[in-house]
C-alpha positions as CSV (number, residue, x, y, z in Angstrom):
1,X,14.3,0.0,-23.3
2,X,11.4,1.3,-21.2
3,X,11.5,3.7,-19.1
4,X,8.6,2.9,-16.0
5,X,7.5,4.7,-12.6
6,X,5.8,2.0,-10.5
7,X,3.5,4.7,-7.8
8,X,1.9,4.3,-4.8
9,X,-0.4,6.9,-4.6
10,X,-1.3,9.2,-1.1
11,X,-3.5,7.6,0.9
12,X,-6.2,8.9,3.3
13,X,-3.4,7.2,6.3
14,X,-6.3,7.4,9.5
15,X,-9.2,8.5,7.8
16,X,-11.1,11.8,8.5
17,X,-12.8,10.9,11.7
18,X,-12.7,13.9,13.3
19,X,-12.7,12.2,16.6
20,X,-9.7,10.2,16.0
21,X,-8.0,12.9,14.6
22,X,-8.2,15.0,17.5
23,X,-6.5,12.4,19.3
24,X,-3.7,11.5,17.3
25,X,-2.9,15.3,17.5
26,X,-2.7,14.8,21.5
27,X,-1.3,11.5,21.1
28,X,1.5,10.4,18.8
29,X,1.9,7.0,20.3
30,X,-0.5,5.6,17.6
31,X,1.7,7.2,14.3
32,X,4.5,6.2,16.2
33,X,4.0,2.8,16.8
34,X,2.3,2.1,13.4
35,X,5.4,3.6,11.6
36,X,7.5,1.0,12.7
37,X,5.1,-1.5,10.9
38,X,4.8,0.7,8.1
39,X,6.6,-1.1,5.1
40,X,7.0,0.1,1.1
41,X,4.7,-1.6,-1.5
42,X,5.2,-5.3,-2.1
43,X,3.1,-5.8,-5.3
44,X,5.1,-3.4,-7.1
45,X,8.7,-4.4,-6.0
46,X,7.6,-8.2,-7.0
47,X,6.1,-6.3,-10.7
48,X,9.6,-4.6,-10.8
49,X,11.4,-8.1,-10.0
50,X,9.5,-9.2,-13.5
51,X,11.0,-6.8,-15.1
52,X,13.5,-7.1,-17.3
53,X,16.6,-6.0,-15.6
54,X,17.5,-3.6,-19.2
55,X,14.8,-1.3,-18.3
56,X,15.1,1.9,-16.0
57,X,12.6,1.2,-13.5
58,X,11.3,3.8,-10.6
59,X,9.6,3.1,-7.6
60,X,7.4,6.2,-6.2
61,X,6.0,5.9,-2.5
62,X,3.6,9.3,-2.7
63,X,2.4,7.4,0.4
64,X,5.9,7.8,2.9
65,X,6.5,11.3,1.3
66,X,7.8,10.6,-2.5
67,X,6.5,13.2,-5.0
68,X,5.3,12.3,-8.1
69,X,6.9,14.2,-10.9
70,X,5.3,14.3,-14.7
71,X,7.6,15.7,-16.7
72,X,10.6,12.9,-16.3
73,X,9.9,11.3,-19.4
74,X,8.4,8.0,-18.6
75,X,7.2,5.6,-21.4
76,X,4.8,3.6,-18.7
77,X,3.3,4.6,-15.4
78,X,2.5,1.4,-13.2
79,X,-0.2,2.3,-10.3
80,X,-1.6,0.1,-7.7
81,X,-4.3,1.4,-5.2
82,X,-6.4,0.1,-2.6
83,X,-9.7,1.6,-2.6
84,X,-9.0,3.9,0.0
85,X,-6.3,5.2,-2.2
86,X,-8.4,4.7,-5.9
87,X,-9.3,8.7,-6.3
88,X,-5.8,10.4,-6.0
89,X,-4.8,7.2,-8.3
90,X,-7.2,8.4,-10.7
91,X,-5.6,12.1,-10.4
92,X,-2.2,10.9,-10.8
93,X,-3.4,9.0,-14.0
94,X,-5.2,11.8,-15.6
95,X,-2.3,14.1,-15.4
96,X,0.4,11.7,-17.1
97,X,-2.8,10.9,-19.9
98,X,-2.4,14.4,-20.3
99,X,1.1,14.3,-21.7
100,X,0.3,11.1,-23.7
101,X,2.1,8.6,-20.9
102,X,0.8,4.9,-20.8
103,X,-1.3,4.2,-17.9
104,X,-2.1,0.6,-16.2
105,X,-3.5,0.5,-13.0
106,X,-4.2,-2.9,-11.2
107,X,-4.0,-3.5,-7.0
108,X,-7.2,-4.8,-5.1
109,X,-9.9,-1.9,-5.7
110,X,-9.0,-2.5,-9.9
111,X,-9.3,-6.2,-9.5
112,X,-13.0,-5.8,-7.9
113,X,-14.2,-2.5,-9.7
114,X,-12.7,-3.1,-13.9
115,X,-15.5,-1.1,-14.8
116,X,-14.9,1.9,-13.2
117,X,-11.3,1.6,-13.1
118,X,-10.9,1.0,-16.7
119,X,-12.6,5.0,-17.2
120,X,-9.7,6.3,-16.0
121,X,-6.3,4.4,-17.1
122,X,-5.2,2.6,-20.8
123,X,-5.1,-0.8,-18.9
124,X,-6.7,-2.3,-16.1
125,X,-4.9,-5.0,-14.2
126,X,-7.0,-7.9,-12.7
127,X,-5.6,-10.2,-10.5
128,X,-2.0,-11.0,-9.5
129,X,0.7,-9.2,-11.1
130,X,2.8,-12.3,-11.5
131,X,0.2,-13.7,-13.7
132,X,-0.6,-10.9,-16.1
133,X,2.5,-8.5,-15.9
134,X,5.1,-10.2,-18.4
135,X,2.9,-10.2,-21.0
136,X,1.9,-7.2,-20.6
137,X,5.2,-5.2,-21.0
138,X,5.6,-7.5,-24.4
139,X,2.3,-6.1,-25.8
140,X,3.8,-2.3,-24.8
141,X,6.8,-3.4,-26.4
142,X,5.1,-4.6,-29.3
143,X,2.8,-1.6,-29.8
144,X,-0.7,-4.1,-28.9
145,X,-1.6,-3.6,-25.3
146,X,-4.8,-4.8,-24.5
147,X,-7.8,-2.5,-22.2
148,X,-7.7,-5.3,-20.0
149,X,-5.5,-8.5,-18.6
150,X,-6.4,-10.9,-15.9
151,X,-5.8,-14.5,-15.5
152,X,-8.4,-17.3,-14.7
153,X,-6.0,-18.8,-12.6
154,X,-3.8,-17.8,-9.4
155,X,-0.2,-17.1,-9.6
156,X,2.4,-20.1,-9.2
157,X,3.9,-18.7,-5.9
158,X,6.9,-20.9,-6.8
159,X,7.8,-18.4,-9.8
160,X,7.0,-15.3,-7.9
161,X,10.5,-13.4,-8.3
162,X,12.7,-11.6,-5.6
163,X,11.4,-8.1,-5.3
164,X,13.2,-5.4,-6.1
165,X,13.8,-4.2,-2.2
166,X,17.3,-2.2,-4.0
167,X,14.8,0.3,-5.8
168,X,14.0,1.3,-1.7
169,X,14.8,4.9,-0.4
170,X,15.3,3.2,2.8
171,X,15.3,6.4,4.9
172,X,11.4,5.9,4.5
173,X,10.9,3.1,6.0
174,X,11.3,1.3,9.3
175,X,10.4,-2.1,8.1
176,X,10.3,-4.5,5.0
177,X,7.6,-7.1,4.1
178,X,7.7,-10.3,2.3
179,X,4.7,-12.5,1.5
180,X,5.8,-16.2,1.8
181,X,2.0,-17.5,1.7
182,X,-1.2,-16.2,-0.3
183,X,-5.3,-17.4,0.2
184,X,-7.3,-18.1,3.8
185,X,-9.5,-20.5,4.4
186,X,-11.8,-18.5,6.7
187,X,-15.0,-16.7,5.4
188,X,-15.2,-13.7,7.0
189,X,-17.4,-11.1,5.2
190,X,-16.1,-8.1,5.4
191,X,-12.4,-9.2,3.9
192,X,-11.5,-9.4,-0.2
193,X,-8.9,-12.0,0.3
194,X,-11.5,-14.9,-1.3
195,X,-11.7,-12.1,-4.2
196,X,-8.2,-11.4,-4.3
197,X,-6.4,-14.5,-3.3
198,X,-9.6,-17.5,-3.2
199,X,-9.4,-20.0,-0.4
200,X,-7.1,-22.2,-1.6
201,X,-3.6,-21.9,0.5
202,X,-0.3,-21.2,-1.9
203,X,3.1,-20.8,-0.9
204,X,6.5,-20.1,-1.9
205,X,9.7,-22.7,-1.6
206,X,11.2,-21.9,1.8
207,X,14.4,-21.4,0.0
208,X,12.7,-18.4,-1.7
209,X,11.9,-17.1,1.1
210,X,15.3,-17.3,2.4
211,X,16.4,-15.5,-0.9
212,X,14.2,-12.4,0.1
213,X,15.3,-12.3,3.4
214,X,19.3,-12.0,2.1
215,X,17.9,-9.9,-0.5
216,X,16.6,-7.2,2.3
217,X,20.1,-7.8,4.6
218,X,21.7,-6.9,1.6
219,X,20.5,-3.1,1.8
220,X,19.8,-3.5,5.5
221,X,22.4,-5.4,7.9
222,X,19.8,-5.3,10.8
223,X,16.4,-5.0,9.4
224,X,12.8,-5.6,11.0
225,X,10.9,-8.0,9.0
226,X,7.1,-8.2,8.7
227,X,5.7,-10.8,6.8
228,X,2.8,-9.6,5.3
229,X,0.6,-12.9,5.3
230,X,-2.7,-12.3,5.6
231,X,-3.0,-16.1,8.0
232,X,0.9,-17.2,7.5
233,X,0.5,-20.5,9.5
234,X,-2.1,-22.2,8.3
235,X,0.6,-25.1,6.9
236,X,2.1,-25.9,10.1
237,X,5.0,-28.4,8.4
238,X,5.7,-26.2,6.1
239,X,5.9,-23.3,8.4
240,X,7.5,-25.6,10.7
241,X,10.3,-26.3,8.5
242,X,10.6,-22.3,7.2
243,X,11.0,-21.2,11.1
244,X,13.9,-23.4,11.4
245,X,15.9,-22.2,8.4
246,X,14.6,-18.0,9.5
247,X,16.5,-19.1,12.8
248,X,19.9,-19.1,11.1
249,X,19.6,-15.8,9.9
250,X,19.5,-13.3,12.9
251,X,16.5,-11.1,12.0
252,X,14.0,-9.7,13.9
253,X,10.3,-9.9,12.6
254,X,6.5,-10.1,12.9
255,X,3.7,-11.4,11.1
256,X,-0.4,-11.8,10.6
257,X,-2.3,-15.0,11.6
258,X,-5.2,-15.9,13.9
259,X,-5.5,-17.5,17.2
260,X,-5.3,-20.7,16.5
261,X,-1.1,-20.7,16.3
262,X,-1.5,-21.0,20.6
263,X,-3.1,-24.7,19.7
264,X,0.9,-26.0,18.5
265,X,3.6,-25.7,21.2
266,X,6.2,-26.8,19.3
267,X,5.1,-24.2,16.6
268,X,5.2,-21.4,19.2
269,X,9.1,-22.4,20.7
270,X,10.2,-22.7,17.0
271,X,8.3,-18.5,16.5
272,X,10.6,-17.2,19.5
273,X,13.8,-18.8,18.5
274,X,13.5,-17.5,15.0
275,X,13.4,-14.0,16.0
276,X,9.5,-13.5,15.8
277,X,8.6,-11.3,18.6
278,X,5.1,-10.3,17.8
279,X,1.9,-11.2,15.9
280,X,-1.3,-9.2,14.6
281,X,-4.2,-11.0,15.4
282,X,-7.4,-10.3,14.5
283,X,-9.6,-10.9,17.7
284,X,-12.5,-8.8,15.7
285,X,-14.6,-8.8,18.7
286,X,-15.3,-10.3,22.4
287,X,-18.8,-11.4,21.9
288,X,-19.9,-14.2,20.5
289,X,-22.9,-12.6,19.1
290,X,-20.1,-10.2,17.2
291,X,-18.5,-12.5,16.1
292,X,-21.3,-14.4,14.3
293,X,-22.2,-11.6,12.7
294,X,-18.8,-11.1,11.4
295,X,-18.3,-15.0,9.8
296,X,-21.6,-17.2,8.9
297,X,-19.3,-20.6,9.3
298,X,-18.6,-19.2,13.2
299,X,-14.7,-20.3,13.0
300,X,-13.7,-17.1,15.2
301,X,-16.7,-17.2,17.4
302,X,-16.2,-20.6,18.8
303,X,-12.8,-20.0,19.2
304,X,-13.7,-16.8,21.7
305,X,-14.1,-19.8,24.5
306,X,-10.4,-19.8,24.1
307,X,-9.0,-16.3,23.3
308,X,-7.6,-16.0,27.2
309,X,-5.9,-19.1,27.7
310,X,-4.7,-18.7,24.1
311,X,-3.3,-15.1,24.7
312,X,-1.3,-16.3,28.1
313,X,-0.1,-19.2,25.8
314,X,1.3,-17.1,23.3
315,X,2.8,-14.6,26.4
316,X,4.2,-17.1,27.7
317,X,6.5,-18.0,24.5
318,X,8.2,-14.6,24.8
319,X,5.8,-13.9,22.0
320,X,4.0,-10.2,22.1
321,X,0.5,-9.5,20.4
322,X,-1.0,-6.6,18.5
323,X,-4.6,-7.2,19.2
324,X,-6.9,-5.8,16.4
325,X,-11.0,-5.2,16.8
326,X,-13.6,-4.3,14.6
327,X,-16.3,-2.2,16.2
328,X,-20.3,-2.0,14.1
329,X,-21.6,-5.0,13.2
330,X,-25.0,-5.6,13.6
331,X,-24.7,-7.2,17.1
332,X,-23.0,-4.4,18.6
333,X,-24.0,-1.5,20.7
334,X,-22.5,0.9,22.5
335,X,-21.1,-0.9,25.3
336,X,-18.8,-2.8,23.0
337,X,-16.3,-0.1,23.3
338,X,-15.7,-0.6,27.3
339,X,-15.8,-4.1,26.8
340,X,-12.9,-4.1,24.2
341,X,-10.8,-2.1,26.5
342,X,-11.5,-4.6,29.2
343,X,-10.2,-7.2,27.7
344,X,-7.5,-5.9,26.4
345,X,-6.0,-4.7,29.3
346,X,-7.3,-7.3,31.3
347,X,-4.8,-9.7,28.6
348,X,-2.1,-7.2,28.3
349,X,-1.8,-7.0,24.6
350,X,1.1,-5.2,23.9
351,X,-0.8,-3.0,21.4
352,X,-3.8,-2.7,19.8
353,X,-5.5,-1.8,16.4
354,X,-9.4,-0.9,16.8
355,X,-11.2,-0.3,13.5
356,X,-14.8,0.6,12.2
357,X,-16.7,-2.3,10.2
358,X,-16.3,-1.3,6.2
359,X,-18.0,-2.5,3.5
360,X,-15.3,-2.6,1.1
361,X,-16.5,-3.2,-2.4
362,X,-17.3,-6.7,-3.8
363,X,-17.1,-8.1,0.1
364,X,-20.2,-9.8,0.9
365,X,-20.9,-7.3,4.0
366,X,-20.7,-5.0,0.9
367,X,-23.4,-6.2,-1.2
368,X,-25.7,-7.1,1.2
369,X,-26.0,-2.9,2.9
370,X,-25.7,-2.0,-0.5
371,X,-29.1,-4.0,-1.4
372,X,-30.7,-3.0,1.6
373,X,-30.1,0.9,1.4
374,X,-27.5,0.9,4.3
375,X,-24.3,2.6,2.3
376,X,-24.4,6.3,3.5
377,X,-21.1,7.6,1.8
378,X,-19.5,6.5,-1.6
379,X,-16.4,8.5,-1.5
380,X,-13.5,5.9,-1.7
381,X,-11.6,7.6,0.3
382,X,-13.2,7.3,3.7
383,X,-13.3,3.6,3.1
384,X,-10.0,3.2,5.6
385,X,-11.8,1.3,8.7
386,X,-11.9,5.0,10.5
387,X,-14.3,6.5,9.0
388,X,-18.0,5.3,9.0
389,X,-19.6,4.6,5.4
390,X,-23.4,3.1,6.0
391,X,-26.5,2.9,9.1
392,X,-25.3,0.9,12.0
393,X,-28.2,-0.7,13.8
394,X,-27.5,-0.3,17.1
395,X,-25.7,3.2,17.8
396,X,-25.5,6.2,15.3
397,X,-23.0,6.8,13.1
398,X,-21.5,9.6,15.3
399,X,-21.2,7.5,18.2
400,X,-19.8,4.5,16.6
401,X,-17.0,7.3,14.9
402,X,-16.8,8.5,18.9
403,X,-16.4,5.6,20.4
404,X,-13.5,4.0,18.3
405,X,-11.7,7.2,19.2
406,X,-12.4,6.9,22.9
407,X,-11.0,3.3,22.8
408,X,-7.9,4.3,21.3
409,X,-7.6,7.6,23.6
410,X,-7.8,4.8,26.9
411,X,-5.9,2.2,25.9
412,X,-3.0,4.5,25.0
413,X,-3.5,6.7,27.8
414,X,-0.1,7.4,29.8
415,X,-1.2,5.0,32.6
416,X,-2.3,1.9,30.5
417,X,0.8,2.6,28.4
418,X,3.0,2.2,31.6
419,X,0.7,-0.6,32.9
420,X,1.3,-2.5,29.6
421,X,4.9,-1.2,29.4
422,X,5.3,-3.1,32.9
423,X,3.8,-6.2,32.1
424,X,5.8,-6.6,29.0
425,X,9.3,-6.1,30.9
426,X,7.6,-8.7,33.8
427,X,6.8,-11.3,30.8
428,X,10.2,-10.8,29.5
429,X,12.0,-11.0,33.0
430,X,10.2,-14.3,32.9
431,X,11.4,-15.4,29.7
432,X,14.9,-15.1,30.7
433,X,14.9,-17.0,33.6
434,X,13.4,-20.0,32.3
């Protein structure tokens, strides 16, 4: 029998924009609101649900507050890290090599960067887990784990297991996730998913689903779901046909996809009555010339014609919208920040995410600054969408790190709080009448 810790390492949470941290220490609206969407690890519960049931498994969230401790006698130490998160993964590593523990460490940044990753762990994990992980734990087993394991094809969603949501401290969270769909067709350049995921759409049974859903009720009688789909509607039948069965079950939830849901009205009644009372949509920008620069094959830009009539669409349905922005690109200048909060208040999105442009590694934003002598700051850690990491064209870095603060110090101002707050009980006075 093995003994495992599966760790989620500290993470730099908002980044160290100075601006932005100035006002989340006036403002705690932001922390607030994003700790109610905050939810623990998914890749790892699903890696625990592949393991054999015979093995004393531990899942550490260093990220919601958990402390890692090295003297507990673990055979194997499981970590997963985004890049953000990659150095204190590497200091978590290096202290259980010290004491002779096994270390693997996979997630997105170990998937994109083997080579440096492999420097500091026994095993690097490329890919998904579901593909690689079982064999894996037979090599350890065996004495014959391999420097390296990755898969040259994507995981069969359809054997993805239940994760183990009972391994939870669920004092730490305010939400769960579950993943029912992985891969996007859209090309944006700044995102890993084609890395990660590819382009070709997978999903799990809807009965699966279901089972993870029961699964969380079963620790949680009243939980708040987000479904951590990176575009989960993409198959309209078959997310037709999984809202139905989600409406028997009484939940509450959220999820990720892009404007286009507003295009399918029967698709947007069947959202409400399954208990789906927001979406994060990535806007990105309000100008088409932002927008453009953010996708070569234009899909969001010529769908900016319709962001209003879309957003009152999606209102209407008793459906709320976290709004999320990415400020930088090459297009934009200064007066992108006054625009943004134009139009989001002008919409009334219940809330809103504004980010700085970041060249994550192996995107193709990534290479191209790299090649052209635009990355100013290779420390990992400041790679969080907060912080800014190469030359914008059309502002300086210090205004573009000022200006995402100043859009998140307005649009959670007191008054537009109570001016959204208001709209939102109108929309839902509406709702209820109909």
């Amino acid at each position: 029998m093995l003994k495992i810790a599966l760790i989620v390492p500290r993470g730099s949470k908002y980044g160290k924009n100075i601006y932005l941290k100035s006002f989340l220490e006036r403002n705690d609206v932001v922390s607030n609101f994003y700790g109610a969407w905050e939810t623990p690890n998914l890749g790892l519960l699903t890696i625990a649900g592949l393991t054999p049931k015979s093995y004393d498994v531990s899942f550490i969230d260093e990220d919601h507050g958990q402390t890692v401790k090295y003297d507990q006698g673990y055979d194997l130490v499981a970590i997963t890290a985004m890049t953000q998160q990659i150095n204190r993964a590497y200091e978590i590593s290096a202290e259980f090599r010290k004491i002779g523990t096994y270390v693997a460490i996979g997630g997105i940044h170990a998937t994109i960067m083997p080579d440096e990753v492999e420097k500091h762990a026994d095993t690097v994990m490329i890919g998904e887990g579901e593909s690689i992980w079982p064999q894996f734990l037979m090599d350890v087993v065996n004495g014959s784990p391999r420097k390296r394991y990755g898969s040259k094809e994507y995981a069969d969603l359809s054997k993805s297991p239940i994760p183990r949501y009972d391994l939870l401290d669920k004092t730490l969270y305010k939400s769960y996730s579950i993943q029912t769909t992985r891969g996007c067709p859209r090309s944006c350049n700044y995102c890993t998913l084609p890395i990660i995921y590819g382009r070709t759409y997978r999903h799990k049974s809807v009965e699966q689903v279901i089972n993870e859903v029961k699964a969380i009720k079963s620790i949680d009688s009243n939980p708040f779901i987000f479904f951590a789909d990176d575009n989960m509607f993409i198959m309209r039948e078959y997310s037709k046909a999984l809202l139905k069965e989600l409406s028997k079950l009484n939940i509450t939830w959220g999820t990720q996809t892009d404007i286009s849901v507003a295009e399918d009205d029967e698709l947007l009644k069947l959202l409400y009555a399954s208990g789906c009372h927001w979406l994060f949509i990535g806007f990105e920008n309000v100008s088409e010339s932002g927008l453009n620069f953010l996708d070569d094959q234009r899909w969001k830009a010529c769908q900016l014609r319709n962001y209003e009539t879309s957003i009152e669409k999606i209102h209407k349905n008793g459906i709320n919208i976290w709004g999320s922005f990415m400020f930088g690109g090459d297009n934009d200048d200064e007066t992108v920040f006054q625009e943004t909060l134009n139009f989001t208040l002008k919409n009334g999105l219940y809330s809103g995410s504004f980010t700085i442009l970041t060249p994550l590694p192996g995107t193709q934003l990534y290479n191209q600054m790299k090649s052209n002598g635009r990355i100013i700051d290779n420390d990992w850690s400041r790679y969080t969408f907060w912080d800014v990491v190469y030359k914008p064209t059309n502002m300086s870095p210090d205004n573009l790190a000022q200006g995402v603060a100043w859009v998140y110090d307005s649009f959670y101002s007191k008054e537009n709080v109570r001016a959204r707050t208001k709209r939102l009980k109108e929309r839902l006075r509406s709702i209820r009448t109909v």
